[in-house]
PQR file of N, CA, C, O and H, with PARSE charges and radii, in Angstrom:
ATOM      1  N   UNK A   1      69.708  93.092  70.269 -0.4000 1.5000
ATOM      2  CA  UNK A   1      71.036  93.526  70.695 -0.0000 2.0000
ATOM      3  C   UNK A   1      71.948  92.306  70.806  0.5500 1.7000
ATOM      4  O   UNK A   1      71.757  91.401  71.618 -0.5500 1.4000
ATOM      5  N   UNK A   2      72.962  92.348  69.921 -0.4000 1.5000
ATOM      6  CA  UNK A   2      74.015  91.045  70.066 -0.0000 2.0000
ATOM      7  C   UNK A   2      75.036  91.833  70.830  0.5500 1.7000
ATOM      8  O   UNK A   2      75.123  93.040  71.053 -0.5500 1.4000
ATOM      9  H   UNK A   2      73.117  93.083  69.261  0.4000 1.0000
ATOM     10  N   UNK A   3      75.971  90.558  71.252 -0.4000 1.5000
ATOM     11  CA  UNK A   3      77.503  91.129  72.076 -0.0000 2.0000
ATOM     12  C   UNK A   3      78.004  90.459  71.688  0.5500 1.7000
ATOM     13  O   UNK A   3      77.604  89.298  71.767 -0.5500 1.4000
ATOM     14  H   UNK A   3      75.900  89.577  71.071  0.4000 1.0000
ATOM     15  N   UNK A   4      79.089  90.745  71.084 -0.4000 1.5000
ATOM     16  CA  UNK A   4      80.548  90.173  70.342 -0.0000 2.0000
ATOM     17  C   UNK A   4      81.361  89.956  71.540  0.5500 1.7000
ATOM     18  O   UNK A   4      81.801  90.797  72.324 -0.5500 1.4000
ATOM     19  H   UNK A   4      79.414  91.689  71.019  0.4000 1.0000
ATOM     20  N   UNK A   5      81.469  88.831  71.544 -0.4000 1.5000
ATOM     21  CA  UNK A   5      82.880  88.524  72.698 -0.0000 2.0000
ATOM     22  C   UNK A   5      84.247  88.087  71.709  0.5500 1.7000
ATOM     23  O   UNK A   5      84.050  87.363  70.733 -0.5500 1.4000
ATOM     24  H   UNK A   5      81.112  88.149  70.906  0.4000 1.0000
ATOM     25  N   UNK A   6      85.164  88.413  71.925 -0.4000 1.5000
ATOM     26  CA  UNK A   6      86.942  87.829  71.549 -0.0000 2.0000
ATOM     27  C   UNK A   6      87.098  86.774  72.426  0.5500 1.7000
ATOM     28  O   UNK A   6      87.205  86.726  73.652 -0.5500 1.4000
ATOM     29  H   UNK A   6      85.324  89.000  72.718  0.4000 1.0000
ATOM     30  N   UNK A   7      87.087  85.708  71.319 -0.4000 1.5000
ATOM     31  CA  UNK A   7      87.808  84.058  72.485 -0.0000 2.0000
ATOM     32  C   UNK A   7      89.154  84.836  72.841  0.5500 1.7000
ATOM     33  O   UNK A   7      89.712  84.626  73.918 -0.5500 1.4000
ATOM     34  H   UNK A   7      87.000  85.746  70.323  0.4000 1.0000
ATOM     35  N   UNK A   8      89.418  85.306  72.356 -0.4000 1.5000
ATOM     36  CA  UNK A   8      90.839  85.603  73.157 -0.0000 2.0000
ATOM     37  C   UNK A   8      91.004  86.447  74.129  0.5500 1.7000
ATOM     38  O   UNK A   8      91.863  86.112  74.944 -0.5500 1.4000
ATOM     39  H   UNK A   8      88.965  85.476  71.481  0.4000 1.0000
ATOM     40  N   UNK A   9      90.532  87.315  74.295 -0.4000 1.5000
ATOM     41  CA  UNK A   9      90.233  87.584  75.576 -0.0000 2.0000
ATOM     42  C   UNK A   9      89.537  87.560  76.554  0.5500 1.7000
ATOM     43  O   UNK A   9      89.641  88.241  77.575 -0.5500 1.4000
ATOM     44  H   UNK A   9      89.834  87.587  73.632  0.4000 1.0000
ATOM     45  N   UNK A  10      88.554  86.526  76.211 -0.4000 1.5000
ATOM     46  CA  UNK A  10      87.642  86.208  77.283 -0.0000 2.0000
ATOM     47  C   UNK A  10      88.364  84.680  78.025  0.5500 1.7000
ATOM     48  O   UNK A  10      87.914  84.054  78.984 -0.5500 1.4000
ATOM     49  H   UNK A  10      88.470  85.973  75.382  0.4000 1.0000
ATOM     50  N   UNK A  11      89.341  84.442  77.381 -0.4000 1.5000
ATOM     51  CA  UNK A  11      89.838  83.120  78.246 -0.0000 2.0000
ATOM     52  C   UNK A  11      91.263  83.668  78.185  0.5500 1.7000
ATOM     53  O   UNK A  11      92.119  82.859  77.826 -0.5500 1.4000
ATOM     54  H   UNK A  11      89.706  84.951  76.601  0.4000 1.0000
ATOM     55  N   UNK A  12      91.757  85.215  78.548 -0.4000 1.5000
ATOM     56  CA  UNK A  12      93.264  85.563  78.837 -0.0000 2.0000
ATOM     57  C   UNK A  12      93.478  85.171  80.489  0.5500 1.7000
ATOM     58  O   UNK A  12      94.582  84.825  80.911 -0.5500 1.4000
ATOM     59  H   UNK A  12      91.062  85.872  78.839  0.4000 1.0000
ATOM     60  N   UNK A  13      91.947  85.301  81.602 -0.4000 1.5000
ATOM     61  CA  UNK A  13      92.475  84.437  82.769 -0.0000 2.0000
ATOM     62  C   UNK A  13      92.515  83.170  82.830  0.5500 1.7000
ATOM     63  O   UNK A  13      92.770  82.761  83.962 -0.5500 1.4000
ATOM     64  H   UNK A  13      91.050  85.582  81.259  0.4000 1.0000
ATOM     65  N   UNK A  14      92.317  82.146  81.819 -0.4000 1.5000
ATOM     66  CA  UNK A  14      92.118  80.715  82.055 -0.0000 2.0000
ATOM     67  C   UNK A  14      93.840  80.238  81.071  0.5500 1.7000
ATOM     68  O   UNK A  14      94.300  80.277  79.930 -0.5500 1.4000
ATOM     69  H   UNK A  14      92.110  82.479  80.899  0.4000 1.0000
ATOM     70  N   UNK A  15      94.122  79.940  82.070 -0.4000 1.5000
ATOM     71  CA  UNK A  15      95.465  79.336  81.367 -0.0000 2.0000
ATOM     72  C   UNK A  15      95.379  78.111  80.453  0.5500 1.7000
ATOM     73  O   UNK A  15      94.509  77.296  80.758 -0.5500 1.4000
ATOM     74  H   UNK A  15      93.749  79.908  82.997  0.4000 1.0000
ATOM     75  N   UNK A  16      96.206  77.821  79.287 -0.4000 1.5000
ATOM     76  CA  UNK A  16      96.070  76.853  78.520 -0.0000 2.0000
ATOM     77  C   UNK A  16      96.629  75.989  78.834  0.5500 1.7000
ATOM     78  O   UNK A  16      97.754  75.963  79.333 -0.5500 1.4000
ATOM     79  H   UNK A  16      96.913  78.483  79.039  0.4000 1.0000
ATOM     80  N   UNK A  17      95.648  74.790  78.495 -0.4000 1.5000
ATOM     81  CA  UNK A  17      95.871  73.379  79.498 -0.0000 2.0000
ATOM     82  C   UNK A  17      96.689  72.134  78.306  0.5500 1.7000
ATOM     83  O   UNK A  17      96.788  70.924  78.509 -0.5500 1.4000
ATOM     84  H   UNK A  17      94.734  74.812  78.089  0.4000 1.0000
ATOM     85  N   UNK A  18      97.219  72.962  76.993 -0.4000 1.5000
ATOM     86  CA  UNK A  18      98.269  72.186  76.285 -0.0000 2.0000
ATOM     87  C   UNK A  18      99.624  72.873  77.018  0.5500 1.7000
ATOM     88  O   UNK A  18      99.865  74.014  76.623 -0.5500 1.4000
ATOM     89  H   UNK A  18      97.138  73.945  76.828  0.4000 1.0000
ATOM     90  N   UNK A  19     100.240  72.504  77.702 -0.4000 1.5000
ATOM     91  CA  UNK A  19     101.552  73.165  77.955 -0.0000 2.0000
ATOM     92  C   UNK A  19     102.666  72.733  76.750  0.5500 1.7000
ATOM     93  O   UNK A  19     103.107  71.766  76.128 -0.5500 1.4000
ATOM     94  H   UNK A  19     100.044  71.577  78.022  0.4000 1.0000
ATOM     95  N   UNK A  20     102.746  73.801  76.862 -0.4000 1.5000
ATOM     96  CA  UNK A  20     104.505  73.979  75.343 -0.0000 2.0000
ATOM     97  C   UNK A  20     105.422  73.450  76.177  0.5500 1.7000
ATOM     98  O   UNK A  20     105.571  73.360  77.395 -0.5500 1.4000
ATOM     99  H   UNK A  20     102.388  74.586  77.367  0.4000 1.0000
ATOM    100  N   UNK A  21     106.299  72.952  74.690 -0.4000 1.5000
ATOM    101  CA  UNK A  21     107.596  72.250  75.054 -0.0000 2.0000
ATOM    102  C   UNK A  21     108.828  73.009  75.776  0.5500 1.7000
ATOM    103  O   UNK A  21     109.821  72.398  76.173 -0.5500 1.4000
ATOM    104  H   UNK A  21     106.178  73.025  73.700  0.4000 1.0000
ATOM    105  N   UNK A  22     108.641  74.551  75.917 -0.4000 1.5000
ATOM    106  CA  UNK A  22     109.520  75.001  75.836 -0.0000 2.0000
ATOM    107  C   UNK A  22     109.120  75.367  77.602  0.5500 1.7000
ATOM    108  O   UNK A  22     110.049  75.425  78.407 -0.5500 1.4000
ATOM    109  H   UNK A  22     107.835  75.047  75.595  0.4000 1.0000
ATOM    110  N   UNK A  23     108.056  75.534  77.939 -0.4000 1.5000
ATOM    111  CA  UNK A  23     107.696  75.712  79.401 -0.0000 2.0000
ATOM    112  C   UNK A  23     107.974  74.172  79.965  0.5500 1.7000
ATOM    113  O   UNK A  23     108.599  74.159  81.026 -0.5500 1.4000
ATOM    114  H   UNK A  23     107.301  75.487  77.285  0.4000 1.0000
ATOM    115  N   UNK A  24     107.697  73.179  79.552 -0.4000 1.5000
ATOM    116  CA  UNK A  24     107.625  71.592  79.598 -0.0000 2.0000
ATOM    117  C   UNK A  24     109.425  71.534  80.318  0.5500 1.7000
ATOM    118  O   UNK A  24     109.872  71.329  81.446 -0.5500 1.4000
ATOM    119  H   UNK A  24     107.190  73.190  78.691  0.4000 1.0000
ATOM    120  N   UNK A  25     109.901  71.764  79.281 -0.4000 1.5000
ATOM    121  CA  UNK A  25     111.279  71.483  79.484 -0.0000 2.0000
ATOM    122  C   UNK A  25     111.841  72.551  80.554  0.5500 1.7000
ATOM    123  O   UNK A  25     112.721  72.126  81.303 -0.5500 1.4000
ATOM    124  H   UNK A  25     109.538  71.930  78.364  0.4000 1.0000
ATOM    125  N   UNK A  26     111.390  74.024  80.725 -0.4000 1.5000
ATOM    126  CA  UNK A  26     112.124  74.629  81.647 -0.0000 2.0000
ATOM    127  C   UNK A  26     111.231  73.830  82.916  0.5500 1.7000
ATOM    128  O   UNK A  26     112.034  73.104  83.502 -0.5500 1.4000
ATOM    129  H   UNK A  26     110.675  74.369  80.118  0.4000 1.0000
ATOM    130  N   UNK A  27     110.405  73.761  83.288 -0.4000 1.5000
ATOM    131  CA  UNK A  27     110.153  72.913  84.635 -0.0000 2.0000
ATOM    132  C   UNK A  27     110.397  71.551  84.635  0.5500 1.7000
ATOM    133  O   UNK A  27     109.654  70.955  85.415 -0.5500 1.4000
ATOM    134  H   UNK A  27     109.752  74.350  82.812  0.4000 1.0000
ATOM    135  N   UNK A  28     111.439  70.615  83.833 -0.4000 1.5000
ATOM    136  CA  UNK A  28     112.163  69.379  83.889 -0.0000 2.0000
ATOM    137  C   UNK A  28     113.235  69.670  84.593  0.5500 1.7000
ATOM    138  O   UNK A  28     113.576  69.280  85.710 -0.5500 1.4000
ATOM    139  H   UNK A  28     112.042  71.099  83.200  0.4000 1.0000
ATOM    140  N   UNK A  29     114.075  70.870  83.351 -0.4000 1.5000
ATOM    141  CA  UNK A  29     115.405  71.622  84.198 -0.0000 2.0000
ATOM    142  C   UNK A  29     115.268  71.771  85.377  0.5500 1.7000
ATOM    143  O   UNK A  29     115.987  71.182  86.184 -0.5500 1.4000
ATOM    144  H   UNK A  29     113.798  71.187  82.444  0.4000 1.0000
ATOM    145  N   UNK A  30     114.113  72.762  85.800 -0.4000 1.5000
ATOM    146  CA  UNK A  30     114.206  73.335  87.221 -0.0000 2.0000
ATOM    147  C   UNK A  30     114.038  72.244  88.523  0.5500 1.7000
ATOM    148  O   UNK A  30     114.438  72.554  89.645 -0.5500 1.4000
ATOM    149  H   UNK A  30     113.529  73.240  85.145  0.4000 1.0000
ATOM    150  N   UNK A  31     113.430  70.998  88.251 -0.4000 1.5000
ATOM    151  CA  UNK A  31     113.151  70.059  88.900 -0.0000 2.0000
ATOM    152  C   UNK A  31     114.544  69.084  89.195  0.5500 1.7000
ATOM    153  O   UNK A  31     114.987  68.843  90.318 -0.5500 1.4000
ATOM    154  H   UNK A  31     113.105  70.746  87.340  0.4000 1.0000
ATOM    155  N   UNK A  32     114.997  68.692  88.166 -0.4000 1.5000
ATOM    156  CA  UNK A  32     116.552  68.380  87.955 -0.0000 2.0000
ATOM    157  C   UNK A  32     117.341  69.409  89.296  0.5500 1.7000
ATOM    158  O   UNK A  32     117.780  68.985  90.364 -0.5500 1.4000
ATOM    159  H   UNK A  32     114.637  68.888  87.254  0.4000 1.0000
ATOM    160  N   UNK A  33     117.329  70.559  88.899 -0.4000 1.5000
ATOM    161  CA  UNK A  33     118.440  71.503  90.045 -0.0000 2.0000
ATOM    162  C   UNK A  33     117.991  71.304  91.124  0.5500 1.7000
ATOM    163  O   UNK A  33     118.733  70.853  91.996 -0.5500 1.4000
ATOM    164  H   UNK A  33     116.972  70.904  88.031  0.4000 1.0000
ATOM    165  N   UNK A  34     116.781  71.549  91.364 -0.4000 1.5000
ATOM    166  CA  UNK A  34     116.500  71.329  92.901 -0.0000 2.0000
ATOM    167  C   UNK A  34     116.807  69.930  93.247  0.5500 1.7000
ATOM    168  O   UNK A  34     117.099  69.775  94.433 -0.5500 1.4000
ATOM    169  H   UNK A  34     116.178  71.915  90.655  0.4000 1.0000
ATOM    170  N   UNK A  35     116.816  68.853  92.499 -0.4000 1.5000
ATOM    171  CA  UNK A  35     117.031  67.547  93.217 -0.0000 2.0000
ATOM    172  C   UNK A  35     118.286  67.963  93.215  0.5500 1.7000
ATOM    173  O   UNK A  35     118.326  68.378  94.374 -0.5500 1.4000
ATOM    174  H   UNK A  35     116.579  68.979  91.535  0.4000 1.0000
ATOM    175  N   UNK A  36     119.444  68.186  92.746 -0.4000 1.5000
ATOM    176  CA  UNK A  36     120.372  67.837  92.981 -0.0000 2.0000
ATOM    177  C   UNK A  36     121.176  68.910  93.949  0.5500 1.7000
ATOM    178  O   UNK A  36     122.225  68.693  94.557 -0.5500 1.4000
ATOM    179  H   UNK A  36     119.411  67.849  91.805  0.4000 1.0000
ATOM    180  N   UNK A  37     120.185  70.455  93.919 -0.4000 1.5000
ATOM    181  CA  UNK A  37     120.621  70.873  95.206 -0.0000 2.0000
ATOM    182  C   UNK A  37     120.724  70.285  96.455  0.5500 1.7000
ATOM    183  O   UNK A  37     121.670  70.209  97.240 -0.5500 1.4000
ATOM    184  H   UNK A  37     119.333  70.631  93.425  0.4000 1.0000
ATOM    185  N   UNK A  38     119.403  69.817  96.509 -0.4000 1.5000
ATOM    186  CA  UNK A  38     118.647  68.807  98.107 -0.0000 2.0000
ATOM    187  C   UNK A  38     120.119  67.748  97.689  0.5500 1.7000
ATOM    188  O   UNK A  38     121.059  68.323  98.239 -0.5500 1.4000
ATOM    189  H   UNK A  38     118.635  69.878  95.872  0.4000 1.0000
ATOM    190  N   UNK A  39     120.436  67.009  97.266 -0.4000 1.5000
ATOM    191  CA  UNK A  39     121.029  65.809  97.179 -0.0000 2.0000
ATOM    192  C   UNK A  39     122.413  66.529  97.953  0.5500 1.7000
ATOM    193  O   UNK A  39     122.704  66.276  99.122 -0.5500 1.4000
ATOM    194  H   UNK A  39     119.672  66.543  96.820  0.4000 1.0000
ATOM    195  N   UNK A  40     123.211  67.481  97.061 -0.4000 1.5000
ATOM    196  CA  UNK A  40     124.563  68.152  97.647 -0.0000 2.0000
ATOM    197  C   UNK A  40     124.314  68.399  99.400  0.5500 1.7000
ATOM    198  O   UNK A  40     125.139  68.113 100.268 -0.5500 1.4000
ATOM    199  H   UNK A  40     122.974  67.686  96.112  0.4000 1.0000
ATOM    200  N   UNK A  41     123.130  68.923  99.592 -0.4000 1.5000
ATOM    201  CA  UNK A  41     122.680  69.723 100.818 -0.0000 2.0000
ATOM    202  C   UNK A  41     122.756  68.486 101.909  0.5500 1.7000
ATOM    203  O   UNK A  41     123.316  68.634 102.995 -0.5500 1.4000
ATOM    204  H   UNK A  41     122.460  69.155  98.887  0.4000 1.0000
ATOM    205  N   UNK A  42     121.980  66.948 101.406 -0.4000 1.5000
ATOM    206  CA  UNK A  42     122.261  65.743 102.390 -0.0000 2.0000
ATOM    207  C   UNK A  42     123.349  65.547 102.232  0.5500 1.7000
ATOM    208  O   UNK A  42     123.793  65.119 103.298 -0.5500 1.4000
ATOM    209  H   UNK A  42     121.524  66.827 100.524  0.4000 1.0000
ATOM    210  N   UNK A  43     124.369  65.622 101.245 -0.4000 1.5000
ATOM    211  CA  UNK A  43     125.830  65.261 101.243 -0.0000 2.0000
ATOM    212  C   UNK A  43     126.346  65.966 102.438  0.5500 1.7000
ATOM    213  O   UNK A  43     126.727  65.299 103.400 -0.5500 1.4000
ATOM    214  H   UNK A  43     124.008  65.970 100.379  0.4000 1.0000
ATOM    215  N   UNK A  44     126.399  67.463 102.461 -0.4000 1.5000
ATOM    216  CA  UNK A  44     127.029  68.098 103.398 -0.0000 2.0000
ATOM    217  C   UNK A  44     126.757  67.836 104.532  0.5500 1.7000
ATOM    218  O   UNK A  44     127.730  67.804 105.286 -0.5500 1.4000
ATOM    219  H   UNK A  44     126.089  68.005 101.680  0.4000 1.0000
ATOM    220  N   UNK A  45     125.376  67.540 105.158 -0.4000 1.5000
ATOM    221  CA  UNK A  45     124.923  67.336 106.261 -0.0000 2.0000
ATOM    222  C   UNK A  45     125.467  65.818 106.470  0.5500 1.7000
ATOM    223  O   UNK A  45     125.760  65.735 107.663 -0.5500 1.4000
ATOM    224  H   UNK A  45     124.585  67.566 104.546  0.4000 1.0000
ATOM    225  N   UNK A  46     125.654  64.931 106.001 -0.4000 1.5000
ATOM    226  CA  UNK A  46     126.533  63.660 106.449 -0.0000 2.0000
ATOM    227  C   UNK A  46     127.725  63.839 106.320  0.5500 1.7000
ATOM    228  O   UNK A  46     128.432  62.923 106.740 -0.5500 1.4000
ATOM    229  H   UNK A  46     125.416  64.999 105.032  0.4000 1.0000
ATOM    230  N   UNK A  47     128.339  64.902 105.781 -0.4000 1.5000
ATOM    231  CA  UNK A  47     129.729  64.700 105.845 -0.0000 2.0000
ATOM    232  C   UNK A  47     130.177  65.480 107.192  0.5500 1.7000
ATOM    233  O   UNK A  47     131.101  64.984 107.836 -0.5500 1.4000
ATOM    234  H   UNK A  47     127.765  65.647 105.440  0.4000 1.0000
ATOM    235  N   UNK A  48     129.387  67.037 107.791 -0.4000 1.5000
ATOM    236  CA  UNK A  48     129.655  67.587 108.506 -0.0000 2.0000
ATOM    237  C   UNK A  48     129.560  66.617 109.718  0.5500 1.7000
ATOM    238  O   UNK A  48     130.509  66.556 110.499 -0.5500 1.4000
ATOM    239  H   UNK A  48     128.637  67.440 107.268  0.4000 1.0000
ATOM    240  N   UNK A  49     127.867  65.460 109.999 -0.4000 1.5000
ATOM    241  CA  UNK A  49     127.758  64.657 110.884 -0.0000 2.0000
ATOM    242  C   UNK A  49     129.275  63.604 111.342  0.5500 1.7000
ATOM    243  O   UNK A  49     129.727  63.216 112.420 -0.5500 1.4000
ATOM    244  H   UNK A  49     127.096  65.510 109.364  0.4000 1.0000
ATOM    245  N   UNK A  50     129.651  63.453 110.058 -0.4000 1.5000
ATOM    246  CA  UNK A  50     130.853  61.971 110.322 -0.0000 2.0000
ATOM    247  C   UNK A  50     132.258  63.080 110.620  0.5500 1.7000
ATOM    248  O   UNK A  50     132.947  62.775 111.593 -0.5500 1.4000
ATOM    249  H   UNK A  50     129.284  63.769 109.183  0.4000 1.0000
ATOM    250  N   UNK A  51     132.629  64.175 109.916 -0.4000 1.5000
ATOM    251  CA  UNK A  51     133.545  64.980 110.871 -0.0000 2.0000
ATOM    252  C   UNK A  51     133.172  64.921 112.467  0.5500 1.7000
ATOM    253  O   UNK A  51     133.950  64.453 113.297 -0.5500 1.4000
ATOM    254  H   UNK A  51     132.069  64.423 109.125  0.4000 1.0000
ATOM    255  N   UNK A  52     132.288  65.287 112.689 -0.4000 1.5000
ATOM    256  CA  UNK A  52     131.840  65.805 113.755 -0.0000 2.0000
ATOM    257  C   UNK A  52     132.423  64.722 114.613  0.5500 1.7000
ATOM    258  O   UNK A  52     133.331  64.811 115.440 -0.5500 1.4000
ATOM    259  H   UNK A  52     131.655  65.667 112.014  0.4000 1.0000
ATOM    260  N   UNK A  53     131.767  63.752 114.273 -0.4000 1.5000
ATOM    261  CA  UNK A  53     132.244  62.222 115.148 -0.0000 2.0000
ATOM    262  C   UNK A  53     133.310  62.024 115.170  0.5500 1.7000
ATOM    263  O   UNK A  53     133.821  61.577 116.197 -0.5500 1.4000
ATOM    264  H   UNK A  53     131.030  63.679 113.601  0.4000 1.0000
ATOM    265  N   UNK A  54     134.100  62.297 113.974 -0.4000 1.5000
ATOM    266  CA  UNK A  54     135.919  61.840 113.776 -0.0000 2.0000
ATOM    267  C   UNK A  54     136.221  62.970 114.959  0.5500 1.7000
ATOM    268  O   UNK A  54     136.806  62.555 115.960 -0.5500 1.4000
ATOM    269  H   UNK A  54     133.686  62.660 113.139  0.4000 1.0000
ATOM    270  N   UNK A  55     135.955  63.987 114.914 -0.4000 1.5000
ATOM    271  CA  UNK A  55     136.875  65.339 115.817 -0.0000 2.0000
ATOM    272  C   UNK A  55     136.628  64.853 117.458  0.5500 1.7000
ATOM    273  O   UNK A  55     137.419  64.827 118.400 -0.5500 1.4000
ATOM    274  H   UNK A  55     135.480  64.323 114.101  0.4000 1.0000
ATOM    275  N   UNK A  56     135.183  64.485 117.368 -0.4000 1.5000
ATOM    276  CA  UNK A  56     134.658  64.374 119.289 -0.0000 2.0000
ATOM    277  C   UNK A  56     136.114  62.602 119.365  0.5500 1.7000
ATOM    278  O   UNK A  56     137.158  62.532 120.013 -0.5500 1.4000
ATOM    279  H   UNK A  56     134.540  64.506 116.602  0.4000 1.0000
ATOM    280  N   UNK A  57     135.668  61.852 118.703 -0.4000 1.5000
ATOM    281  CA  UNK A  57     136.857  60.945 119.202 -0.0000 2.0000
ATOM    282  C   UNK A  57     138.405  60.915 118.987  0.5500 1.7000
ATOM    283  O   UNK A  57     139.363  60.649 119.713 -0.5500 1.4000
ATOM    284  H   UNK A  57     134.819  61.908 118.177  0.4000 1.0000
ATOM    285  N   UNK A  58     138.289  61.202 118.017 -0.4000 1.5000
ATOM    286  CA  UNK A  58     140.127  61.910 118.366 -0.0000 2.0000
ATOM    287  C   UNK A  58     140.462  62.781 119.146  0.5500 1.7000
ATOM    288  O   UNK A  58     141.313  62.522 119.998 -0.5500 1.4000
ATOM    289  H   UNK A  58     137.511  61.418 117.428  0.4000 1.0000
ATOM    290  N   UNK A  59     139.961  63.869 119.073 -0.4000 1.5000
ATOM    291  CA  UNK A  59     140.791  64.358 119.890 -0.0000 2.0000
ATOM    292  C   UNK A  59     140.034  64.629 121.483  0.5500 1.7000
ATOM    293  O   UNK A  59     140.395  65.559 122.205 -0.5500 1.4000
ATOM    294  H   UNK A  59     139.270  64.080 118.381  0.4000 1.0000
ATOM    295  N   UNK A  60     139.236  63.916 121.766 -0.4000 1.5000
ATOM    296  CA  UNK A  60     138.922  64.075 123.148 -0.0000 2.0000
ATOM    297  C   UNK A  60     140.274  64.038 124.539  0.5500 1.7000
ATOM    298  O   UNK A  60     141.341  63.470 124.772 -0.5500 1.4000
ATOM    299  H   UNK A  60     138.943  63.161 121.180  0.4000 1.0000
ATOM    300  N   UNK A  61     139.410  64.980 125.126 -0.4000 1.5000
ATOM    301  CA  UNK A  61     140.854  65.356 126.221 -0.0000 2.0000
ATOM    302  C   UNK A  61     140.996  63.961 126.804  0.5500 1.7000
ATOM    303  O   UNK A  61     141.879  63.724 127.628 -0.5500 1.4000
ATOM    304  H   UNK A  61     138.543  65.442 124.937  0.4000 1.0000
TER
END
């Protein structure tokens, strides 16, 4: 008694460990946005910090 196995579906749960250019490059992109979300996100948070400071000393009663 033989059993025929399909390489191809006997390794459809093992993911392929050449990654394509085209997956390659969308997780460059996606890495890119998030840095530069985080980057805008510390911008705001120092700019709201140094308002904050300009408003408490000017205009203190």
């Amino acid at each position: 008694m033989t059993i025929v196995v399909d390489d191809e579906k006997s390794n459809a749960g093992i993911q392929n460990p050449e990654i394509k250019p085209q997956q390659q490059d969308r997780k460059r992109r996606l890495i890119i946005i998030g840095d530069i979300i985080s980057i805008i996100g510390v911008l705001l948070l120092f700019t709201a910090a140094i308002l904050d400071l300009f408003i408490d000393t000017t205009f203190r009663p």
